[in-house]
C-alpha positions in Angstrom: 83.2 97.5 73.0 83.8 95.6 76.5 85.9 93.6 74.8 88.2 96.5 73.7 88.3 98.3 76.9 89.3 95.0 78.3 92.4 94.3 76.1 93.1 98.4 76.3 93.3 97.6 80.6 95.6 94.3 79.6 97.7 96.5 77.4 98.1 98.7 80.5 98.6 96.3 82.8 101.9 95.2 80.9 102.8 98.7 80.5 103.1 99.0 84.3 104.5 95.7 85.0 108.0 96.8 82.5 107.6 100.6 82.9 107.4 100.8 86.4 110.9 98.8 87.3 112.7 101.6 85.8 116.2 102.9 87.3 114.5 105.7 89.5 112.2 102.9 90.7 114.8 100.8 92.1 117.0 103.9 93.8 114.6 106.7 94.9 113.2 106.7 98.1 109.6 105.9 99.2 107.7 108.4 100.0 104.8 107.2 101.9 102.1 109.6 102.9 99.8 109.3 106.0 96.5 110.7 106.9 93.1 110.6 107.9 89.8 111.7 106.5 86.9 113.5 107.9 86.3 110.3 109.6 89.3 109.1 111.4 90.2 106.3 108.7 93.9 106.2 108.1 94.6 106.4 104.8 98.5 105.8 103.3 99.4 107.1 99.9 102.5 107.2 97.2 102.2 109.5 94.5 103.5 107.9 91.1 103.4 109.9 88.2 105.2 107.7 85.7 101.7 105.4 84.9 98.3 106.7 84.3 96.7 104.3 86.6 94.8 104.4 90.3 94.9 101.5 92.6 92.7 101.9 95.8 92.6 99.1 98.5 90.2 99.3 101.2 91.3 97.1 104.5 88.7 96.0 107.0 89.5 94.0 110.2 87.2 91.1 108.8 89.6 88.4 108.5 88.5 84.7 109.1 89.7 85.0 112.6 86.9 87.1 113.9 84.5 84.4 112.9 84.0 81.2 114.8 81.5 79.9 111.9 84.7 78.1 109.2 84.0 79.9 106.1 82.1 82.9 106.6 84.4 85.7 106.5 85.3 84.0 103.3 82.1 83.9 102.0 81.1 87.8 102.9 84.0 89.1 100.9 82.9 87.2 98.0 79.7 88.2 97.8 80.4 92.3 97.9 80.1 92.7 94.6 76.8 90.1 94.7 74.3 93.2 93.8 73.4 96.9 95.5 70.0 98.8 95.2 71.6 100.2 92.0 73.0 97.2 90.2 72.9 93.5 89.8 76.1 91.5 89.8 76.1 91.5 85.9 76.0 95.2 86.1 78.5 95.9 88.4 81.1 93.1 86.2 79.8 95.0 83.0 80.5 99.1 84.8 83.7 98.3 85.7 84.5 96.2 82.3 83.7 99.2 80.5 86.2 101.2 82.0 88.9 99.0 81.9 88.5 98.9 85.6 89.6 95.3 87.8 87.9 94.6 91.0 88.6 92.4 93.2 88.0 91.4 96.8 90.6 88.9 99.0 90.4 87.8 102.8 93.0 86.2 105.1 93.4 85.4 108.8 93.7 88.8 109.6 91.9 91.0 107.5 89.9 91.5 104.2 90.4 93.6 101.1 88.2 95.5 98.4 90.7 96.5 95.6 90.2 98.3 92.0 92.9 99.5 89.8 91.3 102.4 87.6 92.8 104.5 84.9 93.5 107.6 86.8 91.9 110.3 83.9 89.4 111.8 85.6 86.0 110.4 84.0 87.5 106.9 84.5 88.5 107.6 88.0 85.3 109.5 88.9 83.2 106.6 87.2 85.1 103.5 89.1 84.8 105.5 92.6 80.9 106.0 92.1 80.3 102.1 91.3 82.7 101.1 94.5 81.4 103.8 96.9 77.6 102.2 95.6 79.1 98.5 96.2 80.5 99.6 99.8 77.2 101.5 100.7 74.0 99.4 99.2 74.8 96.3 99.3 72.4 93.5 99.2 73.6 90.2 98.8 70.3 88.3 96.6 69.5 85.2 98.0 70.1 83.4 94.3 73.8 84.7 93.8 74.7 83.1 97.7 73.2 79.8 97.0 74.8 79.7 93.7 78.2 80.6 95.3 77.9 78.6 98.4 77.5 75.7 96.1 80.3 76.4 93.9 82.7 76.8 97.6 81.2 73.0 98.5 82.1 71.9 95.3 85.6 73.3 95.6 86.2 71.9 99.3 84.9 68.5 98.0 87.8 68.9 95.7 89.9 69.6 98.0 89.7 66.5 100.4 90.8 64.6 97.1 94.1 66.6 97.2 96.7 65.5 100.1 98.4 68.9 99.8 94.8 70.7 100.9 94.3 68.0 103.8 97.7 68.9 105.0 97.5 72.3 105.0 94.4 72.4 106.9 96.0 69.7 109.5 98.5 71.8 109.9 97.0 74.8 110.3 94.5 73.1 113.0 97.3 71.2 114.7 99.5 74.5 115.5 96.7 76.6 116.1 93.8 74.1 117.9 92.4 75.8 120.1 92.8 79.6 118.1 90.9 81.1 115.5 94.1 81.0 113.2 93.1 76.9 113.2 89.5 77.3 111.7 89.8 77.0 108.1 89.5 80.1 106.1 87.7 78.6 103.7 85.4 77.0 105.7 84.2 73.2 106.1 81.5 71.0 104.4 79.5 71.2 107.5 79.9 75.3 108.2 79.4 76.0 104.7 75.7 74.2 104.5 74.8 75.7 107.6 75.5 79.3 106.8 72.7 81.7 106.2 72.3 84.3 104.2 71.3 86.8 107.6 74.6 85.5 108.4 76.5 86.8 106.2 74.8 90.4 106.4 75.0 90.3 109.8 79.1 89.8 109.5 78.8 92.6 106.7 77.1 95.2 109.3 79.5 94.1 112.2 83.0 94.4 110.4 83.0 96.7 107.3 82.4 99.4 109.3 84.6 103.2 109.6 86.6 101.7 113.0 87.7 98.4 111.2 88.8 100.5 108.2 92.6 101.2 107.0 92.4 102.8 102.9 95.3 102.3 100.9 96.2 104.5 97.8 99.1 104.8 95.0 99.2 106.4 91.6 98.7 108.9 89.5 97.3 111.4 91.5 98.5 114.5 94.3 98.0 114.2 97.9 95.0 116.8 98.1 93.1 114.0 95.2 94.2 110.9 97.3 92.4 113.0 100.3 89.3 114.1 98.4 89.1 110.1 96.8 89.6 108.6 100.5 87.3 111.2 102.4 84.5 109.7 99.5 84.9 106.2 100.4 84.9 106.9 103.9 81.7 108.8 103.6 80.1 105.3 102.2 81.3 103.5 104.8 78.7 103.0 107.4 79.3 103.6 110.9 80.0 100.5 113.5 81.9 99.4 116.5 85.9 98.4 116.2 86.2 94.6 116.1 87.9 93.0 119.0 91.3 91.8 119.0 92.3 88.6 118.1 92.9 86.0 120.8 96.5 86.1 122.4 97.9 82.9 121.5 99.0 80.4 124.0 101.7 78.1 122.2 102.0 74.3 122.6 105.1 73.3 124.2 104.4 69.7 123.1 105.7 67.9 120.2 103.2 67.2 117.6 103.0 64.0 114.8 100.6 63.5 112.9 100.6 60.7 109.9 97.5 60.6 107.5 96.8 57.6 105.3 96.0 58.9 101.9 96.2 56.6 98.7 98.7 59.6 96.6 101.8 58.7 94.6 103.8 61.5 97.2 103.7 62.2 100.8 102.7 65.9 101.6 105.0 66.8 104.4 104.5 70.0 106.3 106.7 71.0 109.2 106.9 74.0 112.1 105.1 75.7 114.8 104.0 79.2 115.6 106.5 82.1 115.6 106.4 85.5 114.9 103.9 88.8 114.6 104.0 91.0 111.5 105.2 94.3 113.3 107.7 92.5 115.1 111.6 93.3 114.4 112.7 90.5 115.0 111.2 89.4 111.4 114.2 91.0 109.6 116.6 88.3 110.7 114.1 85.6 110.3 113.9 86.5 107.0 117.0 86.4 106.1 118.4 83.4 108.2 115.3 81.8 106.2 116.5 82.7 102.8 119.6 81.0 103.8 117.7 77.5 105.1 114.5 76.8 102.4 113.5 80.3 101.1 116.0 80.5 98.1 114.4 78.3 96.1 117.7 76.0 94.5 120.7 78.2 96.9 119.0 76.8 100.3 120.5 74.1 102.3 117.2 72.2 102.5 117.2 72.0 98.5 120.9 71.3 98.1 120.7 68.7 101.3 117.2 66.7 101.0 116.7 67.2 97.0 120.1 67.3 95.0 122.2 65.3 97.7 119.8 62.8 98.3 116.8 63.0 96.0 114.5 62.9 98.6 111.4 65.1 97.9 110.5 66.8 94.7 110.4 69.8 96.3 111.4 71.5 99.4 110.8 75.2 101.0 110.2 77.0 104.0 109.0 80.3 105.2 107.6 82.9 107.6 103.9 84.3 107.6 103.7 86.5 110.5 100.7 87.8 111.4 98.8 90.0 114.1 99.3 87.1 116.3 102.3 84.8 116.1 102.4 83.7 112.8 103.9 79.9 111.5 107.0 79.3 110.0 106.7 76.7 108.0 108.8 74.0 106.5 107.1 71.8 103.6 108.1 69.0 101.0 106.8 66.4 98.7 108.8 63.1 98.3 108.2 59.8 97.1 106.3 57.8 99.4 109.3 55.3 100.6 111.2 58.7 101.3 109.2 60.7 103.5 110.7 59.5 106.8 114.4 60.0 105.5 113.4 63.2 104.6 111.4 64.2 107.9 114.5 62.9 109.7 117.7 64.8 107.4 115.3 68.0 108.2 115.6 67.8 111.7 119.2 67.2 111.6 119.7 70.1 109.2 117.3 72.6 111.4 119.9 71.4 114.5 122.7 72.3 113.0 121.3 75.6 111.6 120.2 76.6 114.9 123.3 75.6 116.6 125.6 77.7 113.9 123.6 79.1 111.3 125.2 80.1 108.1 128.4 80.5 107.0 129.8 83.8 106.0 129.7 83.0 102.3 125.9 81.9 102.9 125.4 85.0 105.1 126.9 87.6 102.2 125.3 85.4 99.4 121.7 85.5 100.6 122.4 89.4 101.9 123.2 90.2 98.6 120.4 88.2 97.1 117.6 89.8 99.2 118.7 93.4 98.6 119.2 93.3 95.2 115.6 92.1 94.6 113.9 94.0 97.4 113.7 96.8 94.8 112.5 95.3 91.7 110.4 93.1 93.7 109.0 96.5 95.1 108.4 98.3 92.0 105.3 97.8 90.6 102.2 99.7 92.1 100.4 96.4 92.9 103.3 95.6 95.0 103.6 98.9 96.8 99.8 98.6 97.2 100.1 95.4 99.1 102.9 96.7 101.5 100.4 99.9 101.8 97.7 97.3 103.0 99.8 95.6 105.6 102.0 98.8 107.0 98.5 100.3 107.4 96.7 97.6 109.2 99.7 95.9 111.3 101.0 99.4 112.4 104.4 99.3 110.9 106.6 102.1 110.2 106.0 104.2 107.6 109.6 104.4 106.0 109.4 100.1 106.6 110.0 100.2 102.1 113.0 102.7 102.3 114.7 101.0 105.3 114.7 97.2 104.8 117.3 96.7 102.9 119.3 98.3 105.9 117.8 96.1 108.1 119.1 93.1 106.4 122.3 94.6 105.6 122.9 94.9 109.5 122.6 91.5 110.6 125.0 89.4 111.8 125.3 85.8 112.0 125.2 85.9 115.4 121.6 87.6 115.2 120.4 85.1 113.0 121.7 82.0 115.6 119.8 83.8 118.3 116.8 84.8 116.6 116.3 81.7 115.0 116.7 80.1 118.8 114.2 82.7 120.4 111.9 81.0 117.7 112.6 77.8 116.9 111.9 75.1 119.0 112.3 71.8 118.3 110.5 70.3 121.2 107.3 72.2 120.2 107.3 71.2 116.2 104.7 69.7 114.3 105.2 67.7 111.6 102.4 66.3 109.1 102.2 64.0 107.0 99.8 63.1 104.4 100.5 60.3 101.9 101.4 56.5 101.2 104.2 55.9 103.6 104.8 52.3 105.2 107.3 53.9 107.3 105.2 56.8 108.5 102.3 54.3 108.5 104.9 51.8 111.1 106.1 54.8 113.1 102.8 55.6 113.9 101.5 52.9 115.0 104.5 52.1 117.1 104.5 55.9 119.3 
C-alpha cells in the first residue's frame, strides 16, 4: 500500500513538472497574496487551480548564522522530524508515506525551512497538516536518533576533507567571511560536531522556531480564505518566543587575499571573489544580468569561451551571485589541470579587468537579455519554484509583484548600468582567490609572496 501511494505522489509529481509550464503559466501575471494570521506571522500565497496539489513552506530565522557552535543550526533542522509525543520517526516517514505526502526540512546561512507538498483533497490535506502541526508542536528529539545522525554528519565531513572541491569551498567561505558568522561552516566541523549536545539542540529549537522568527509560505490548490484557515493552524502550533537578533553587519576586507592548499588531486579547485551584495538589494538585477554575460551562461559566457574553448584551461568554469541578508559572495570557480591553474587564475583577472572597464557588447547585452527573459517564466512555473521565491520574498522583505516585474527589470538595463554596478561591487584589490590542488606553480608562487 505505501508503495502505491508512493508511486501515485511520483506520478503527480511529473504531472506538475509538464502540466504546470503551460501557455497561461508563462504569460499571466503573479498574483501573490499577503497576510497575517491570528498571530502576526506573515503568510504569502498564489492560488493555482490547474494541479491538485498543496505545498506549504514554513520559514524560521534559524539559519547557521545565528549559531556560533559550526553545525548546529544544521543539525536542529534535521532532527524535526526525529520523533514527537505522538510518533516516532518511523511513524512520522510511514503517515506522510501513506498519503503520498513529501517532507522535507533545509537550512542555509540565513534561514531554515520545514516544507511538505500534499495532495490538496481535503482528507489528504487535513491529514498532512495534523502530522506537521504535531512535528512543529511536540517535538522531542530521542537521544538514539541524534547520536545515530551526528554520526552519520561526522562521517560525511570526514568525506569531505578527502574532496578538494569541499576544502575549497569551506576556505573560501572562511577567508571572505573570517571574522562573520557567514564563515562558520554550515555544516559544522569534526570538532563542533562531537561536542554538540543534545540540550543543545533543544535549546536552539526553543530559541528560534518560535511565532517572531516565522514567515509561512503557501501555493496551490486552494482559495485565499483555506490558505488563511491552513496558516492560522500552523501558527497556532507554533510556540511563542523572542525574534532572533539580526545578523552581524559585515565589515569587508579591503585586502587582497591568496590562499594555495597542497592537496594530492588530479585538478586544482579554484574558487575566486569577495563579498557583494544583499538579497533585497536592486542593484541585484544588473548583477544578474552582467553575470549571465561573464560565467553564468554556462557555454555563451566569456569565461567558458576564453579560459575553456580558447585555451583549454579548466574543465569547467562559472560564476555567480548569492546574495543574502548581509552582503552575499559572488563567486568565480574552476577546475583545471594542475599545470594550468595559474594560467587560468591569471586570464581571469585579465578578463574580470576588461569586463569591468567595458562590460558587454551590445550583441552580448541583447543575447543574454533575451536569454534571461525568455526562461524567467518557465524557470518560474512550477509550484516548487514559486514556493521557493515565496520563501525568500517573504523572509528578505522583497516586493510582492518581485515575479511579475523582473523581466522588466532586466529588460531596462543598460550597458552602462552593468559597468557601474559591476564597479560599485567588484573590486579587485579586495579578491580572494583559492586554490586547492597539485600545482607546482601555485605551490612556487606561494612560497615566493
Amino acid at each position: 500500500m505505501q508503495l502505491i501511494n508512493f508511486l501515485k505522489y511520483l506520478l503527480l509529481t511529473s504531472l506538475i513538472i509538464s502540466n504546470n509550464i503551460t501557455a497561461n503559466n508563462l504569460t499571466n501575471k503573479i498574483k501573490i497574496n499577503h497576510f497575517e494570521t491570528k498571530d502576526k506571522i506573515k503568510t504569502l500565497f498564489i492560488e493555482e487551480k490547474e494541479i491538485p496539489m498543496i505545498d506549504i513552506s514554513i520559514v524560521f530565522k534559524a539559519g547557521a548564522a545565528q549559531s556560533s557552535i559550526p553545525g548546529l543550526a544544521n543539525i536542529t533542522n534535521t532532527l524535526i522530524d526525529s520523533g514527537t509525543k505522538t510518533y516516532t520517526e518511523n511513524q512520522i516517514a510511514e503517515n506522510f508515506a501513506n498519503l503520498g505526502t513529501s517532507f522535507t526540512t533545509s537550512v542555509n546561512k540565513d534561514f531554515a525551512t520545514i516544507t511538505i507538498k500534499s495532495l490538496s483533497n481535503e482528507s489528504n490535506l487535513n491529514q498532512s497538516i495534523n502530522y506537521l502541526t504535531d512535528i512543529l508542536k511536540n517535538p522531542i528529539f530521542p537521544i538514539d536518533v541524534f547520536n545515530r545522525i551526528k554520526a552519520q554528519m561526522l562521517q560525511e565531513l570526514k568525506i569531505d576533507e578527502q574532496n578538494p572541491g569541499d576544502v575549497a569551498k569551506k576556505v573560501f567561505m572562511k577567508t571572505l567571511y573570517p571574522k562573520h558568522p557567514y564563515g562558520i561552516p554550515s555544516e559544522g566541523t569534526i570538532d563542533s560536531l562531537i561536542n554538540i549536545k543534545l540540550n543543545q539542540v533543544i535549546d536552539f529549537y526553543n530559541n528560534f522556531y518560535v511565532k517572531p522568527n516565522t514567515n509561512i509560505a503557501i501555493i496551490g490548490n486552494l482559495s485565499k480564505s483555506q490558505a488563511k484557515q491552513i496558516s492560522n493552524k500552523i501558527s497556532n502550533s507554533i510556540q511563542n518566543g523572542h525574534k532572533a537578533k539580526n545578523i552581524p553587519e559585515l565589515k569587508i576586507n579591503n585586502n587582497n587575499l591568496d590562499n594555495y592548499i597542497p592537496f594530492q588531486s588530479a585538478q586544482t579547485h579554484i574558487l575566486m571573489g569577495l563579498p557583494t551584495v544583499t538579497r533585497n538589494s536592486d542593484d541585484f538585477y544588473a548583477l544578474f544580468l552582467g553575470n549571465n554575460i561573464l560565467g553564468g551562461s554556462n557555454m555563451s559566457s566569456i569565461l567558458f569561451s576564453e579560459i575553456r574553448e580558447k585555451n583549454g584551461y579548466a574543465y569547467s568554469v562559472y560564476s555567480y551571485f548569492s546574495p543574502m541578508q548581509q552582503p552575499g559572495p559572488f563567486i568565480i570557480g574552476m577546475q583545471t589541470r594542475n599545470k594550468e591553474a595559474l594560467n587560468a587564475i591569471n586570464l581571469t583577472d585579465t578578463l574580470l579587468i576588461k569586463f569591468l572597464k567595458s562590460g558587454p557588447t551590445d550583441n552580448e547585452l541583447n543575447d543574454a537579455k533575451k536569454n534571461i527573459t525568455g526562461q524567467f517564466p518557465i524557470k518560474t512555473a512550477s509550484n516548487t519554484a514559486k514556493l521557493k521565491y515565496l520563501e525568500l520574498i517573504g523572509f528578505y522583505d522583497m516586493p510582492f509583484d518581485y515575479l511579475d516585474k523582473f523581466n522588466q527589470k532586466i529588460n531596462n538595463i543598460s550597458k552602462q548600468d552593468i559597468i557601474k554596478t559591476f564597479n560599485k561591487y567588484i573590486k579587485l584589490e579586495s579578491f580572494a582567490r583559492i586554490a586547492v590542488g597539485n600545482s607546482k606553480d601555485l605551490l612556487n608562487e606561494a612560497n615566493n609572496s
